[in-house]
C-alpha positions in Angstrom: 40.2 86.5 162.5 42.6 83.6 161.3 43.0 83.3 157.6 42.2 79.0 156.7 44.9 77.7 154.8 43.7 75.3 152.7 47.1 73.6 152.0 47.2 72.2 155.6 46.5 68.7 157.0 45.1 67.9 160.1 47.3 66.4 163.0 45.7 63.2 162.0 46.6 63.4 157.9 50.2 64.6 159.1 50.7 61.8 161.3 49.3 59.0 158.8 51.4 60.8 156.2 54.9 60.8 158.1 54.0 57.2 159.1 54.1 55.9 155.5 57.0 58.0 154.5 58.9 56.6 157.5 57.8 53.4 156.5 59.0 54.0 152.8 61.9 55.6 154.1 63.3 52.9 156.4 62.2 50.4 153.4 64.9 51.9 150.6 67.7 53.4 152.4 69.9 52.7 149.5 68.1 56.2 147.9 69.4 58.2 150.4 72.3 56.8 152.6 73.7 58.3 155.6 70.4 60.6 155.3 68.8 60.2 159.1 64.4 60.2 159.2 64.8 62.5 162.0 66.3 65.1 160.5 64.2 65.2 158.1 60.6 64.8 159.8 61.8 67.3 161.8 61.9 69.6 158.6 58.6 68.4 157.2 56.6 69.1 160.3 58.0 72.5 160.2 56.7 73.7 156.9 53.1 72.0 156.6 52.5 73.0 152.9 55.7 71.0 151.9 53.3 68.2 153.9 50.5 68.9 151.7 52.2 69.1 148.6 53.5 65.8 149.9 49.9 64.3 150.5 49.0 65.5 146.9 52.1 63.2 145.8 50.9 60.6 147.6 47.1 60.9 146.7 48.1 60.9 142.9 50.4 57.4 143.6 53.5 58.9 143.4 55.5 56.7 146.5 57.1 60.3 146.9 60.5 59.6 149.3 63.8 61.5 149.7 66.5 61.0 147.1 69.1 63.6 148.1 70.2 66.2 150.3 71.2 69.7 148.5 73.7 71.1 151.7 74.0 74.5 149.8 70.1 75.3 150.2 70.0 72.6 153.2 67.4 71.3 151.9 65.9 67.4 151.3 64.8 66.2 148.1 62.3 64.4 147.3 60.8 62.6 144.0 58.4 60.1 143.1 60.0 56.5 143.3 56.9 54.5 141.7 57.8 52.2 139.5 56.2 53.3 137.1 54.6 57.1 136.2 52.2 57.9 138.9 48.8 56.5 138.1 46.8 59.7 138.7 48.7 61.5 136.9 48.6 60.2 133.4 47.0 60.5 130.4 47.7 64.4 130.8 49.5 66.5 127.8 52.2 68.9 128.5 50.6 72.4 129.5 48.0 74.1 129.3 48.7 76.1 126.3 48.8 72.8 124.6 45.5 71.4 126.4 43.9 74.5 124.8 45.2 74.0 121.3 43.6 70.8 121.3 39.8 71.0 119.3 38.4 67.9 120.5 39.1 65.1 122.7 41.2 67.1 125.2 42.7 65.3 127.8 41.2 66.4 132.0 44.7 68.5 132.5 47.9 69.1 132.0 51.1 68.2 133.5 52.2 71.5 134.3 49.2 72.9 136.2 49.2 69.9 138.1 52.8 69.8 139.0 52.1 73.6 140.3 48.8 73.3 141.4 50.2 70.0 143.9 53.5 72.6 145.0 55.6 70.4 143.1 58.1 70.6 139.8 58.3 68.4 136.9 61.9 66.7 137.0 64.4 67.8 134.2 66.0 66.0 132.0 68.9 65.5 134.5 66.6 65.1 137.4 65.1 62.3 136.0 68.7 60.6 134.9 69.8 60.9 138.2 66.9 59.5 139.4 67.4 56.6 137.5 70.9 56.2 138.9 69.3 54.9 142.3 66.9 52.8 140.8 65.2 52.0 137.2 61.4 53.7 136.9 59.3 54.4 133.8 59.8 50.2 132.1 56.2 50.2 131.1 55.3 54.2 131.1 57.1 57.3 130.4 57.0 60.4 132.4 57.1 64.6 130.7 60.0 66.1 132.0 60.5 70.4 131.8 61.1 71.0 128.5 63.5 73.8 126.9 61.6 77.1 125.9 63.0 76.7 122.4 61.3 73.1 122.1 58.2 74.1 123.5 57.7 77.7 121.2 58.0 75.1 118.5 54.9 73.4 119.7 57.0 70.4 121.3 57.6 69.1 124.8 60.0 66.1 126.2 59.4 63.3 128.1 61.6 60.0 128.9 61.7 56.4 129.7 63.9 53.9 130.9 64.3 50.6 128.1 66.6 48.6 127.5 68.8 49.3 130.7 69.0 52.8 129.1 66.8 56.3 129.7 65.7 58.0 126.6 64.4 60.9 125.9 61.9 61.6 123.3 59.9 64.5 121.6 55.9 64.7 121.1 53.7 67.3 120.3 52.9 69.0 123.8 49.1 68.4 123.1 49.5 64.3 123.0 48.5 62.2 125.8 48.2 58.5 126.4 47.2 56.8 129.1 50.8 55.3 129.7 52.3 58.8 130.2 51.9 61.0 133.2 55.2 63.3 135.0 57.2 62.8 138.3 57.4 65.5 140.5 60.1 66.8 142.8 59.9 68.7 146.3 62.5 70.3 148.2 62.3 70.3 151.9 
């Protein structure tokens, strides 16, 4: 008896999905020059919960689409290149330790379980800077980035913007939310 696996897509959902990373992919080459779509569908349809994980990116409006190639873990990076912090992902606090501390109006999750739960992982600090590099994100929204254990035992969490031209990164308490804040994710393929 085969065990179902519930992060998998039919051939249909795989085929719509690579379709509109193709498209997005052909669409803003200048995130990953000299970086060929064959090479890299060729990857995805090899490991079908990277696909899924991919899907749950998509579903949540992230625009996920490769941004690098790591050649000592050959592997292909991708983020979420919305313009601004995915829509279904905001108005979320940190984690789930700080979703618990909170006695009333609690936010419907946290950043953290959803980053794992979709197979993804909230950019760093220097994630997120980087991405910035290939274009500007977050003007209108910010996004929680991992924050360092020493921040968070102290009951805070980081996230960042880009104003001004500039990204900066700010503190909260990790139990805020607003409906302008939500968290990028990254995948490596």
């Amino acid at each position: 008896m085969t065990k179902s696996n519930k992060k998998a897509l039919s051939q249909e959902q795989q085929e719509e999905l690579l379709g509109a990373l193709k498209v997005r992919f052909e669409n803003n080459m200048n995130r990953h020059k000299e970086i060929e779509w064959a090479k890299v569908q060729e990857k995805l349809q090899a490991d079908t919960e990277k696909l899924w994980s991919l899907k749950q990116m998509e579903a949540t409006g992230g625009e996920p689409d490769v941004v690098g190639f790591d050649e000592k873990k050959n592997e292909y990076i991708f983020c979420d290149c919305s313009t601004e912090s995915p829509k279904g992902r905001r108005s979320v606090c940190y984690d789930r330790e700080a979703l618990e501390s909170r006695k009333k109006h609690k936010p419907e999750n946290n950043a953290i379980d959803m980053a794992t739960s979709m197979g993804i992982e909230l950019l760093t600090e220097e994630q997120y800077r980087a991405l910035q590099n290939i274009e500007h994100f977050d003007m209108k929204t910010s996004s929680w980035v991992h924050t360092p254990s020493d921040i968070r035992e102290r009951g805070g969490a980081l996230f960042c913007d880009n104003r001004y031209g500039h990204v900066f990164v700010y503190h909260n308490g990790a139990s805020s939310y607003y409906g302008s804040r939500g968290f990028r994710g990254l995948l490596r393929v």
